[in-house]
PDB file with SEQRES, HELIX, SHEET and CRYST1 records, atoms N, CA, C and O in Angstrom:
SEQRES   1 A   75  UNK UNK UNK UNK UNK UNK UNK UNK UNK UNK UNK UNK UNK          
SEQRES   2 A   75  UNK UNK UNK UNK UNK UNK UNK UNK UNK UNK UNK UNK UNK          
SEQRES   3 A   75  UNK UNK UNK UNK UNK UNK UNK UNK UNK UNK UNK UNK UNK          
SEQRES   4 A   75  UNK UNK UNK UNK UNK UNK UNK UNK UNK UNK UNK UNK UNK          
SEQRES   5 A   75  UNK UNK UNK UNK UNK UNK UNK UNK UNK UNK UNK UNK UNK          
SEQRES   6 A   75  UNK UNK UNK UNK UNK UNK UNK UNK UNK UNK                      
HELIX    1 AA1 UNK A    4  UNK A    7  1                                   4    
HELIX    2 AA2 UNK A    8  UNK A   10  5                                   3    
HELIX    3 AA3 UNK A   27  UNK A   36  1                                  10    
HELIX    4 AA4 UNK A   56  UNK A   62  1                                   7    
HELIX    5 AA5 UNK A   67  UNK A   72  1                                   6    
SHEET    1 AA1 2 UNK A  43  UNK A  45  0                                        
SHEET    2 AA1 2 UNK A  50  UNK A  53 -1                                        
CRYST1    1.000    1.000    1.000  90.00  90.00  90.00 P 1           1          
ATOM      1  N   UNK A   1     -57.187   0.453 -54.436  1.00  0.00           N  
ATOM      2  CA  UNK A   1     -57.972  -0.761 -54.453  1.00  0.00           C  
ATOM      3  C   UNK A   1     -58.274  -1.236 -53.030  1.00  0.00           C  
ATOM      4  O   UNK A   1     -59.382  -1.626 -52.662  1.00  0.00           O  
ATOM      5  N   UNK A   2     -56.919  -1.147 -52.088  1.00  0.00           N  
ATOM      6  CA  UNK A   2     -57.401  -1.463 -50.711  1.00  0.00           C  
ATOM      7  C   UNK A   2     -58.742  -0.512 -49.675  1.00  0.00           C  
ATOM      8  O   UNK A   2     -59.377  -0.887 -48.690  1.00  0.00           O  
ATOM      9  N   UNK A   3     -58.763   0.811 -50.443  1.00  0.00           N  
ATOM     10  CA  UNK A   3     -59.671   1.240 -49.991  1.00  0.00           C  
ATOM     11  C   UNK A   3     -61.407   0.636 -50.213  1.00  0.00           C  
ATOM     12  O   UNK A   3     -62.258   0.488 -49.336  1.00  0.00           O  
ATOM     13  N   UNK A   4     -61.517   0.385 -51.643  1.00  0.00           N  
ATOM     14  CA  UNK A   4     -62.300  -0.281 -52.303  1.00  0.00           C  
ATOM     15  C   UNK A   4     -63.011  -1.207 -51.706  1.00  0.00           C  
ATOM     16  O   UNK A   4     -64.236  -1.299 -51.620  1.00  0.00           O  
ATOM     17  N   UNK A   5     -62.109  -1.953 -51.259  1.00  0.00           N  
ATOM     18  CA  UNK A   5     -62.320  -3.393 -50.892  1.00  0.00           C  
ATOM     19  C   UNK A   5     -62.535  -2.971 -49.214  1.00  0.00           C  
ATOM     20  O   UNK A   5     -62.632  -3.800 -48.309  1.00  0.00           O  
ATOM     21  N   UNK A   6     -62.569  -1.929 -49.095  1.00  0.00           N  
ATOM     22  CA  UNK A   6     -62.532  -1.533 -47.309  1.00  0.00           C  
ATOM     23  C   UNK A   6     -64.499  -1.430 -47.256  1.00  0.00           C  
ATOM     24  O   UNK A   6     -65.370  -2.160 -46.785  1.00  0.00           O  
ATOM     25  N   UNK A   7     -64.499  -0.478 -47.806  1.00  0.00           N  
ATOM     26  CA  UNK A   7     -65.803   0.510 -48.275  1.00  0.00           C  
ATOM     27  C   UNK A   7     -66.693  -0.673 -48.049  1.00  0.00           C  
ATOM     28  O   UNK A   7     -67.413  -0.952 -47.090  1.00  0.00           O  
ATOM     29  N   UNK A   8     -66.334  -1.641 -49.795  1.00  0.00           N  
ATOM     30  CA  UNK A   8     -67.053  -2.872 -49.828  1.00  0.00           C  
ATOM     31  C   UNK A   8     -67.585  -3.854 -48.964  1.00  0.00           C  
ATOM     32  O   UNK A   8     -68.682  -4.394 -48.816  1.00  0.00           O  
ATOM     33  N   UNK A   9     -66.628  -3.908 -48.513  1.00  0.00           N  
ATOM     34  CA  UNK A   9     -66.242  -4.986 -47.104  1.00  0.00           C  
ATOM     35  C   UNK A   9     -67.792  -4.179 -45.928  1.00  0.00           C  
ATOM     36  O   UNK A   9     -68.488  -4.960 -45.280  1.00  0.00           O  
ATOM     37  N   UNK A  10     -68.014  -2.923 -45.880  1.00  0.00           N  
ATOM     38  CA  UNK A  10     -69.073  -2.239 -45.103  1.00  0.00           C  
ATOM     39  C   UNK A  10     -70.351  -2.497 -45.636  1.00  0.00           C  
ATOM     40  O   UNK A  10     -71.286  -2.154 -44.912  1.00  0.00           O  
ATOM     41  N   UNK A  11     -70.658  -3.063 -46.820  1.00  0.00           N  
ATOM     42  CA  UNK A  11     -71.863  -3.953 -47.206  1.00  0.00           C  
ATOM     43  C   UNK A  11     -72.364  -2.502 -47.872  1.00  0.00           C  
ATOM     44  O   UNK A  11     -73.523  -2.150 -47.654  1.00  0.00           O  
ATOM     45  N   UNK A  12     -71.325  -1.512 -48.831  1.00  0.00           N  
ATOM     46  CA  UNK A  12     -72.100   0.181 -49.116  1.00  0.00           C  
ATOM     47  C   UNK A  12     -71.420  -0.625 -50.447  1.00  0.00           C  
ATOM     48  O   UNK A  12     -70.500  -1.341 -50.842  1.00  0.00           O  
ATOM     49  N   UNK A  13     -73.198   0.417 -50.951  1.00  0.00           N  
ATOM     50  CA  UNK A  13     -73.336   0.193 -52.972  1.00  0.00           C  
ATOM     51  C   UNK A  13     -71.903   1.250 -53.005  1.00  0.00           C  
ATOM     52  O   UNK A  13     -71.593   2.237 -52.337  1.00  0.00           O  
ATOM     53  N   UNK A  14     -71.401   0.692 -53.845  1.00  0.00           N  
ATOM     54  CA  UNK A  14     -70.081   1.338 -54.537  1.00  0.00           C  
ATOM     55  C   UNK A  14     -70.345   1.842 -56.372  1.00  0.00           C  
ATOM     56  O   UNK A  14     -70.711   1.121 -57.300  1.00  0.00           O  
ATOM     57  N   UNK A  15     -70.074   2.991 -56.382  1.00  0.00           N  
ATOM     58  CA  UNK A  15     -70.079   3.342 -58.203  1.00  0.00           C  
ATOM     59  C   UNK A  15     -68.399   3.369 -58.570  1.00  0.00           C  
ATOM     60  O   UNK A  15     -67.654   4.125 -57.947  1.00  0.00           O  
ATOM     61  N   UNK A  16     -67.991   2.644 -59.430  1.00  0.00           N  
ATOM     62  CA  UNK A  16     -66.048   3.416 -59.659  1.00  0.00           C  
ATOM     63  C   UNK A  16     -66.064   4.020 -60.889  1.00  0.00           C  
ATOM     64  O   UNK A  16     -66.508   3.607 -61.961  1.00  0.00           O  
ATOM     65  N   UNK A  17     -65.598   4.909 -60.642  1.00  0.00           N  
ATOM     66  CA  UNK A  17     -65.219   5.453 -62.345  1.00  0.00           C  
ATOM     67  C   UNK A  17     -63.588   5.376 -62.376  1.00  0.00           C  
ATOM     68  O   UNK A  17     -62.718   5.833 -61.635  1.00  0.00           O  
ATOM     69  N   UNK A  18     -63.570   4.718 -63.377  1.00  0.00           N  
ATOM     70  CA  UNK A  18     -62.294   4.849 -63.676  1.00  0.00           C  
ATOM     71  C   UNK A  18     -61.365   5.575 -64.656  1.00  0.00           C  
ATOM     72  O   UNK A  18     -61.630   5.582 -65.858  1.00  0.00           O  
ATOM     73  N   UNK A  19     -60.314   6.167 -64.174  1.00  0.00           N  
ATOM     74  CA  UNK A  19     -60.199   7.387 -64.964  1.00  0.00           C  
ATOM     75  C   UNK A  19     -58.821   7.267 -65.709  1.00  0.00           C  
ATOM     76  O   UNK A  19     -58.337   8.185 -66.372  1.00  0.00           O  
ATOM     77  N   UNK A  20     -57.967   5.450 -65.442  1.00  0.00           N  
ATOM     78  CA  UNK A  20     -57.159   5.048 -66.376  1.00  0.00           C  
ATOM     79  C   UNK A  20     -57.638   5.372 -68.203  1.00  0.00           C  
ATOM     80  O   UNK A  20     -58.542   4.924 -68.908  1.00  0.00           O  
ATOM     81  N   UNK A  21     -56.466   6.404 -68.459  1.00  0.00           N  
ATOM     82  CA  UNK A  21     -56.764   6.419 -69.617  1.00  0.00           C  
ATOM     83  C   UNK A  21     -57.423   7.592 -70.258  1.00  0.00           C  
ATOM     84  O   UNK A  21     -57.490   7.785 -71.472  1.00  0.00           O  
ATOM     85  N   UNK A  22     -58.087   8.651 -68.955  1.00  0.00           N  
ATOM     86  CA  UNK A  22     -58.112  10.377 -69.758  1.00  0.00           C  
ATOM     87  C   UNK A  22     -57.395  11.082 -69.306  1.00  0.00           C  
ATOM     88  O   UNK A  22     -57.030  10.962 -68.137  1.00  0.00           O  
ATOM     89  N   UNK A  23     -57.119  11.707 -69.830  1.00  0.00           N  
ATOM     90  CA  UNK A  23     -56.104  13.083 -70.417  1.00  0.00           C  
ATOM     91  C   UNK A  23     -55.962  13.460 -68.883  1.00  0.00           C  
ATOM     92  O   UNK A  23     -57.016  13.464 -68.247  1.00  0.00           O  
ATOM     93  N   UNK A  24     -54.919  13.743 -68.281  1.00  0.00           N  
ATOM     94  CA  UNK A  24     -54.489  14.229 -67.473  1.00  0.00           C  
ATOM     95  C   UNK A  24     -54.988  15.903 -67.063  1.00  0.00           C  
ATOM     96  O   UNK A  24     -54.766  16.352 -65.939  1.00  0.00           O  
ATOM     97  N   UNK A  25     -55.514  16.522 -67.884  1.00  0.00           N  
ATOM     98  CA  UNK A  25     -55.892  17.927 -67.393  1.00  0.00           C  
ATOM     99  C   UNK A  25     -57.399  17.952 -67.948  1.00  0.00           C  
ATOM    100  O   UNK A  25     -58.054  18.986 -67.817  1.00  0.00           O  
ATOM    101  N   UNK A  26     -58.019  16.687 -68.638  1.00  0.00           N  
ATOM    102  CA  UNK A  26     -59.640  16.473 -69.174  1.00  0.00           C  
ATOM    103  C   UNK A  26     -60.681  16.891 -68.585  1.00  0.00           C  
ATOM    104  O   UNK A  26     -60.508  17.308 -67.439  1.00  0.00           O  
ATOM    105  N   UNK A  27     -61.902  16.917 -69.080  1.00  0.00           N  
ATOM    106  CA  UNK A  27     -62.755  17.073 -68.605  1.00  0.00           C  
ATOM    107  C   UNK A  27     -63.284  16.450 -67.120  1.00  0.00           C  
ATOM    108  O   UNK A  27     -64.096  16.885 -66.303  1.00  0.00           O  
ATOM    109  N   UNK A  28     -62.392  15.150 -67.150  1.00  0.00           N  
ATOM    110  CA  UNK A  28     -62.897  13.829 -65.536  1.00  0.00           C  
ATOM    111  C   UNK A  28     -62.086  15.142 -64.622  1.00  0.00           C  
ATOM    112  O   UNK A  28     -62.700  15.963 -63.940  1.00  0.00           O  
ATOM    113  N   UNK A  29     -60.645  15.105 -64.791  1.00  0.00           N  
ATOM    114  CA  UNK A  29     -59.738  16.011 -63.931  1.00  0.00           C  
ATOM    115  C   UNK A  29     -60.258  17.052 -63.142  1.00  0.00           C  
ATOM    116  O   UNK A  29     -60.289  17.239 -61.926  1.00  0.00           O  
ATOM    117  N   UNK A  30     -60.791  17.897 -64.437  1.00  0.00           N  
ATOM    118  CA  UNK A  30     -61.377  19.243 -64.138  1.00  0.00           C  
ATOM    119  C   UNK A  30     -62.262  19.126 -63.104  1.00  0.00           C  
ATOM    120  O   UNK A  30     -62.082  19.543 -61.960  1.00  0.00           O  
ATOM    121  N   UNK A  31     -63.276  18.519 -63.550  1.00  0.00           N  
ATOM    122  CA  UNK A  31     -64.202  18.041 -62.682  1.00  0.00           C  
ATOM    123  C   UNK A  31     -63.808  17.831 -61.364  1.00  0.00           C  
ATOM    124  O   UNK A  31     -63.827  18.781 -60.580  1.00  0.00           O  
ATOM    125  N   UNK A  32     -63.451  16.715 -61.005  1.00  0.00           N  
ATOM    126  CA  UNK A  32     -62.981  16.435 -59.569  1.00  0.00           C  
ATOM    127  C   UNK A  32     -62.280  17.516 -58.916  1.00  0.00           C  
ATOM    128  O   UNK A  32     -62.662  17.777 -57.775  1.00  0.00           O  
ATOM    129  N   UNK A  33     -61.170  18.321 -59.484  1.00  0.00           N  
ATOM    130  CA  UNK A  33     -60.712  19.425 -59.171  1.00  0.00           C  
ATOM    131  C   UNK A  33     -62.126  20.425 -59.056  1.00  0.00           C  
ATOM    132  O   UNK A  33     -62.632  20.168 -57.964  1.00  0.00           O  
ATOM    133  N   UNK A  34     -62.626  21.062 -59.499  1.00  0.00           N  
ATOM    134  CA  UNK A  34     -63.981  21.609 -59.319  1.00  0.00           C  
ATOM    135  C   UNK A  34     -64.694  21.053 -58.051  1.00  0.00           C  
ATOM    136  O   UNK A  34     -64.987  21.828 -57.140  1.00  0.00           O  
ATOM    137  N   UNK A  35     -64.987  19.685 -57.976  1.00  0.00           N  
ATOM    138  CA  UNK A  35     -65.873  19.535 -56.801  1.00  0.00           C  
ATOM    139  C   UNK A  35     -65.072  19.177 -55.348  1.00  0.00           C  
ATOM    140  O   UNK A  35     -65.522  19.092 -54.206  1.00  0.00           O  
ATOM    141  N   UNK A  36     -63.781  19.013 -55.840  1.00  0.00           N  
ATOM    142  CA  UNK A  36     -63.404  18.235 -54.314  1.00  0.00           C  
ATOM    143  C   UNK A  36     -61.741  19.171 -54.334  1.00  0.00           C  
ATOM    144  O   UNK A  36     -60.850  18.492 -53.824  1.00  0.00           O  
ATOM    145  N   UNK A  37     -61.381  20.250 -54.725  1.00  0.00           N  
ATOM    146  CA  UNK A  37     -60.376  20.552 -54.881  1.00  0.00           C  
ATOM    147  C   UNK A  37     -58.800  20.063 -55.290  1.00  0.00           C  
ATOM    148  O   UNK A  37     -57.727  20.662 -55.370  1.00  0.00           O  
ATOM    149  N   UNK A  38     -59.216  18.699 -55.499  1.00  0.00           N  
ATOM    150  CA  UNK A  38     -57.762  17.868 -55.886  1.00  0.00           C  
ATOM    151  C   UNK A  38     -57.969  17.460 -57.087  1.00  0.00           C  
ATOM    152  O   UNK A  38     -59.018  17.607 -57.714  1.00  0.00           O  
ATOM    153  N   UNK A  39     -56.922  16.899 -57.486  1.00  0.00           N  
ATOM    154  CA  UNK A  39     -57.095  15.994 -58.936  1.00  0.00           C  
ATOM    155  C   UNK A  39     -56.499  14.645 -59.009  1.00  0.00           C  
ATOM    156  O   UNK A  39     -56.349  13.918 -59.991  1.00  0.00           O  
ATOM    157  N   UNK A  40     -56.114  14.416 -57.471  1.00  0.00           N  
ATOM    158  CA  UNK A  40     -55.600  13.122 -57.559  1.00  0.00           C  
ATOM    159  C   UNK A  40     -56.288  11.913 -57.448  1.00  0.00           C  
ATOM    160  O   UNK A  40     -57.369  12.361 -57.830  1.00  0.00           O  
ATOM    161  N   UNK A  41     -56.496  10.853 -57.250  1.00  0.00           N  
ATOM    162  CA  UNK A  41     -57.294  10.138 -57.281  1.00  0.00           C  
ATOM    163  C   UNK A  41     -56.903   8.585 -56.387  1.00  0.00           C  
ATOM    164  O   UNK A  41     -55.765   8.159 -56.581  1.00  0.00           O  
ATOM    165  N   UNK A  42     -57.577   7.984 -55.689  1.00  0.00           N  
ATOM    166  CA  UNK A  42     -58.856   8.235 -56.064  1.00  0.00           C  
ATOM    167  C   UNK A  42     -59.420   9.071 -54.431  1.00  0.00           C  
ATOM    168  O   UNK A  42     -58.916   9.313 -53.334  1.00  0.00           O  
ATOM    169  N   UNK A  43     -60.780   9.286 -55.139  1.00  0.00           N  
ATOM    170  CA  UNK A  43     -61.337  10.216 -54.470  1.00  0.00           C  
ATOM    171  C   UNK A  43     -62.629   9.631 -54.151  1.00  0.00           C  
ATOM    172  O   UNK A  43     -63.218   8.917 -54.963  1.00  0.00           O  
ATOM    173  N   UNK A  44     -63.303  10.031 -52.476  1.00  0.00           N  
ATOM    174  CA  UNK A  44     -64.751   9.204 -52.246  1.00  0.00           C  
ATOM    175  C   UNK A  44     -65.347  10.289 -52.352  1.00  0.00           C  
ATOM    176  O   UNK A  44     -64.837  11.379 -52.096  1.00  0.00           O  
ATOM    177  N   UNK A  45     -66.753  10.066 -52.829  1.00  0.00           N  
ATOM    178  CA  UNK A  45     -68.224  10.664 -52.782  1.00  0.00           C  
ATOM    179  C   UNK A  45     -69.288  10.242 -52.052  1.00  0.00           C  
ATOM    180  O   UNK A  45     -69.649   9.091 -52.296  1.00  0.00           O  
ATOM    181  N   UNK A  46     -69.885  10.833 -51.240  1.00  0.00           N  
ATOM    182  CA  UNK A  46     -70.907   9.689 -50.879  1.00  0.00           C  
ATOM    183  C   UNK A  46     -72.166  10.622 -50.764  1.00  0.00           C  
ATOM    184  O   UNK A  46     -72.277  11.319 -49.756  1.00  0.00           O  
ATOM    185  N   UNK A  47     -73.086  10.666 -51.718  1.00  0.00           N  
ATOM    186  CA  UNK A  47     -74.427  11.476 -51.944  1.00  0.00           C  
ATOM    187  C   UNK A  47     -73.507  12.817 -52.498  1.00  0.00           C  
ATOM    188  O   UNK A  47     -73.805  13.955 -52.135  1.00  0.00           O  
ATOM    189  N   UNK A  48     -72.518  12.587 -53.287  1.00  0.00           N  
ATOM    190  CA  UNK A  48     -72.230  14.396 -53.868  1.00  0.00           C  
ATOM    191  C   UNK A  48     -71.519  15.084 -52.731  1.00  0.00           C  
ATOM    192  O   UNK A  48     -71.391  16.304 -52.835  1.00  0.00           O  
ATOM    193  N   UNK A  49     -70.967  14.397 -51.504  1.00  0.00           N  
ATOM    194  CA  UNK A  49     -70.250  14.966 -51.050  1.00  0.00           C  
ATOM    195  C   UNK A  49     -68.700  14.392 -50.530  1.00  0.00           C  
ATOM    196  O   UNK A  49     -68.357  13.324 -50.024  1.00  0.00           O  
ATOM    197  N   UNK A  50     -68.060  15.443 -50.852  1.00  0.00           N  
ATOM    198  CA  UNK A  50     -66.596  14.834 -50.935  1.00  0.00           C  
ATOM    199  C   UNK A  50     -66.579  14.598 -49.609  1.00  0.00           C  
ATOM    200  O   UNK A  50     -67.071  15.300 -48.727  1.00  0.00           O  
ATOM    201  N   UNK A  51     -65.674  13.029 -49.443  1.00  0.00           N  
ATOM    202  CA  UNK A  51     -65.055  12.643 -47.803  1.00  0.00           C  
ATOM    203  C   UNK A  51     -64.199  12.576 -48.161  1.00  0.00           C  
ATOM    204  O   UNK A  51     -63.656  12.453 -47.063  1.00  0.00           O  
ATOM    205  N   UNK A  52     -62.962  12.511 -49.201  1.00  0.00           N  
ATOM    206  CA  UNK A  52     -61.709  12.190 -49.107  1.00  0.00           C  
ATOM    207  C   UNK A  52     -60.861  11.273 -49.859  1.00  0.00           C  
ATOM    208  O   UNK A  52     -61.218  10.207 -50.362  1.00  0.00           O  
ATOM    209  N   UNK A  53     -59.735  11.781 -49.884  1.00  0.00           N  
ATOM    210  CA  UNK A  53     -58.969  10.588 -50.866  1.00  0.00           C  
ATOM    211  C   UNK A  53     -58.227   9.742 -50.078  1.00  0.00           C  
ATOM    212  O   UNK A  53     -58.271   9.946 -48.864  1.00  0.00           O  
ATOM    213  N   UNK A  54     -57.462   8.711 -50.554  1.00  0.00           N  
ATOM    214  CA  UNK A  54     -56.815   7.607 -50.215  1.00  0.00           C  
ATOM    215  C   UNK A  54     -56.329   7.555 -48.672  1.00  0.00           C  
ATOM    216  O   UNK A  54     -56.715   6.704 -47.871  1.00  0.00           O  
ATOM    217  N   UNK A  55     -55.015   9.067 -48.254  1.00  0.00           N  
ATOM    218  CA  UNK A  55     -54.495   9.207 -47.210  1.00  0.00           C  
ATOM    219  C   UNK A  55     -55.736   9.569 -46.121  1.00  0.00           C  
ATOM    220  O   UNK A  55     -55.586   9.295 -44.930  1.00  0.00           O  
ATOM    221  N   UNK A  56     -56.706  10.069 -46.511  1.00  0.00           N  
ATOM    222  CA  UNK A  56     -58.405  10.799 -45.308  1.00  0.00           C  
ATOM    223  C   UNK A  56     -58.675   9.223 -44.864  1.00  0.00           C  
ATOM    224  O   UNK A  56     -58.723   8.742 -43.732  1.00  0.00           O  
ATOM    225  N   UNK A  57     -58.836   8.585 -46.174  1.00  0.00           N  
ATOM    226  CA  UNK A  57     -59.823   6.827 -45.624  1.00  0.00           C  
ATOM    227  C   UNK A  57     -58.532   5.983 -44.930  1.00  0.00           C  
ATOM    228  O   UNK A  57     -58.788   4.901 -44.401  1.00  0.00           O  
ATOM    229  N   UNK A  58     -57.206   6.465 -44.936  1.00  0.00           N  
ATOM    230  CA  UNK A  58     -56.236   5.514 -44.254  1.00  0.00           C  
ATOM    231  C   UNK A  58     -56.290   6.257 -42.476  1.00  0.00           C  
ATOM    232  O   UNK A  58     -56.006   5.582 -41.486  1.00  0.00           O  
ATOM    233  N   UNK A  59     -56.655   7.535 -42.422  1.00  0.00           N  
ATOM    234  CA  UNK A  59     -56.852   8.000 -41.287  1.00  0.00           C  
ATOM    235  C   UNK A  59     -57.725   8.049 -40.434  1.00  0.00           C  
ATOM    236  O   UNK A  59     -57.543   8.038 -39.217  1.00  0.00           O  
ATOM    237  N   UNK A  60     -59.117   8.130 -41.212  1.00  0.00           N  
ATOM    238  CA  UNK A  60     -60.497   7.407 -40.841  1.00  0.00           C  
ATOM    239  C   UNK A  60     -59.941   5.691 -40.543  1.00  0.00           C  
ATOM    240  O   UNK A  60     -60.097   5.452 -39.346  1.00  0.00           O  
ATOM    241  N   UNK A  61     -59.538   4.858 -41.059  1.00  0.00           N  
ATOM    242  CA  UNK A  61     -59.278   3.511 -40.553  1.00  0.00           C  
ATOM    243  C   UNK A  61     -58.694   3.687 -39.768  1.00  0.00           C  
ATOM    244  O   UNK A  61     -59.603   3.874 -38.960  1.00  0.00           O  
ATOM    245  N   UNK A  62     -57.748   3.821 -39.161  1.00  0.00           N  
ATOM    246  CA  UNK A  62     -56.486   3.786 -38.754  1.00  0.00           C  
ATOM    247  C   UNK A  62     -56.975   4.185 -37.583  1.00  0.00           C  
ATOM    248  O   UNK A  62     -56.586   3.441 -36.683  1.00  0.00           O  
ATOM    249  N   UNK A  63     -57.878   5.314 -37.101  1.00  0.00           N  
ATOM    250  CA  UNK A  63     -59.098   5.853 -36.187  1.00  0.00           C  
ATOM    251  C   UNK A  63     -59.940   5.189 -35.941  1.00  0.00           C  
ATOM    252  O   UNK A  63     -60.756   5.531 -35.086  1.00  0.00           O  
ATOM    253  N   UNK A  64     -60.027   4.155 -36.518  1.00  0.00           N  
ATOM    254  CA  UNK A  64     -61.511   3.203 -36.480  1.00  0.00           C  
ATOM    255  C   UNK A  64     -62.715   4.267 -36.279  1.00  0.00           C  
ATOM    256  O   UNK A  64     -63.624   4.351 -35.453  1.00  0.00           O  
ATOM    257  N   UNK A  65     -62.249   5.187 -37.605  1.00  0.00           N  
ATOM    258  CA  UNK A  65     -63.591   5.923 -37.466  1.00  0.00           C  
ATOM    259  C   UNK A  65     -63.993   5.913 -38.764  1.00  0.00           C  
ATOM    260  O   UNK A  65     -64.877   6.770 -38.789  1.00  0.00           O  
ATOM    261  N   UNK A  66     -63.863   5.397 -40.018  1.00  0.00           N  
ATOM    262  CA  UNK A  66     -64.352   4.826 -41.405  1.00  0.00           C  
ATOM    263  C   UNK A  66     -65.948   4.615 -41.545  1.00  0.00           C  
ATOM    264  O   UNK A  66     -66.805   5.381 -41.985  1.00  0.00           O  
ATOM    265  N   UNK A  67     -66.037   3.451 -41.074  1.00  0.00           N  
ATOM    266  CA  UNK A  67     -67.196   2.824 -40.705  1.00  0.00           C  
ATOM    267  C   UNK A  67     -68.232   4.257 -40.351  1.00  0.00           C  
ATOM    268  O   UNK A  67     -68.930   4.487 -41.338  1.00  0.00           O  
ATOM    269  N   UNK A  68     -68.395   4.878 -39.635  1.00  0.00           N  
ATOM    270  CA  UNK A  68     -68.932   5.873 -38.678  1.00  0.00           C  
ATOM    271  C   UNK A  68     -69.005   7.061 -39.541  1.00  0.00           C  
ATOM    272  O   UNK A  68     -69.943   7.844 -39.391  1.00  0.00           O  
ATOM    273  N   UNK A  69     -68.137   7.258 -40.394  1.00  0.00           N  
ATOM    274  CA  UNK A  69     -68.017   8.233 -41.305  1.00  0.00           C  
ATOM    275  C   UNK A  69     -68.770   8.326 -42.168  1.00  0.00           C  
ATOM    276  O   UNK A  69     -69.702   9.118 -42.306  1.00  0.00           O  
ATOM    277  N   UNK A  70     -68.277   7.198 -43.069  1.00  0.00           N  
ATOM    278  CA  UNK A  70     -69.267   6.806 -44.437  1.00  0.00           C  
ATOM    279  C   UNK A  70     -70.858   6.805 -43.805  1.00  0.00           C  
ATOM    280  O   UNK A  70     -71.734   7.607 -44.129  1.00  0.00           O  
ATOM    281  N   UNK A  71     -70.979   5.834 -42.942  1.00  0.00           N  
ATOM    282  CA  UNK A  71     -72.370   5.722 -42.664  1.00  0.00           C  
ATOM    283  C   UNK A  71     -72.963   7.426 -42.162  1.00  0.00           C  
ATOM    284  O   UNK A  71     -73.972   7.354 -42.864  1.00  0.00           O  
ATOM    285  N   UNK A  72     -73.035   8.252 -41.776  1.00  0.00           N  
ATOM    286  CA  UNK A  72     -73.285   9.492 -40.939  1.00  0.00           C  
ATOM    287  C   UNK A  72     -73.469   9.789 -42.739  1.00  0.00           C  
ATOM    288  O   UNK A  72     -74.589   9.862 -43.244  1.00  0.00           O  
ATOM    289  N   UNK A  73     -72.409   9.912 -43.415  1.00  0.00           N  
ATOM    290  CA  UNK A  73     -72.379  10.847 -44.519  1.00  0.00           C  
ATOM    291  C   UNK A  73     -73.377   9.891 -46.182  1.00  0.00           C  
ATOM    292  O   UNK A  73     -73.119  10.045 -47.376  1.00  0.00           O  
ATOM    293  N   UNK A  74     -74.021   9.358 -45.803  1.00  0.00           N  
ATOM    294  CA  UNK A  74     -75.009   8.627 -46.198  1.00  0.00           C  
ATOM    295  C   UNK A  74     -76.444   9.162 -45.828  1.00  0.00           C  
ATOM    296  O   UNK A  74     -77.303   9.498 -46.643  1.00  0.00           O  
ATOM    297  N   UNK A  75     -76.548   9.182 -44.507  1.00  0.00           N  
ATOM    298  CA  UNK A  75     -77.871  10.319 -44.553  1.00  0.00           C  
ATOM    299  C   UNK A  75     -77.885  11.927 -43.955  1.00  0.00           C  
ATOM    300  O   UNK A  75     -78.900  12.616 -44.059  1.00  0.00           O  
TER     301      UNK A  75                                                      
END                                                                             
């Protein structure tokens, strides 16, 4: 959620899917495993391309390089 509210906070349209509540090896799982190699969650997209889960956006912050990231990987 703190990431969420990070993203947000950058004035970027946000989509969430939330995946409280399917099957642990489901079709959502598979998926994400398929496009971004993990299955943990949560996980960013930005135009269909994976940047990273929770610990990537705490290292991008933490870098004060977030901001710079997302935006670059937007166009």
């Amino acid at each position: 959620m703190r990431m969420l509210r990070q993203i947000r906070g950058l004035r970027m349209d946000v989509t969430e899917l939330d995946v409280i509540g399917e099957p642990r090896n489901g079709p959502v799982q598979q998926l994400l495993k398929k496009t971004s190699g993990r299955t943990t969650v949560p996980q960013v997209f930005i135009n269909s391309k994976f940047i990273g889960g929770d610990d990537d956006m705490k290292r991008l912050a933490s870098a004060g390089a977030l901001e710079s990231t997302l935006t670059a990987a937007m166009h």
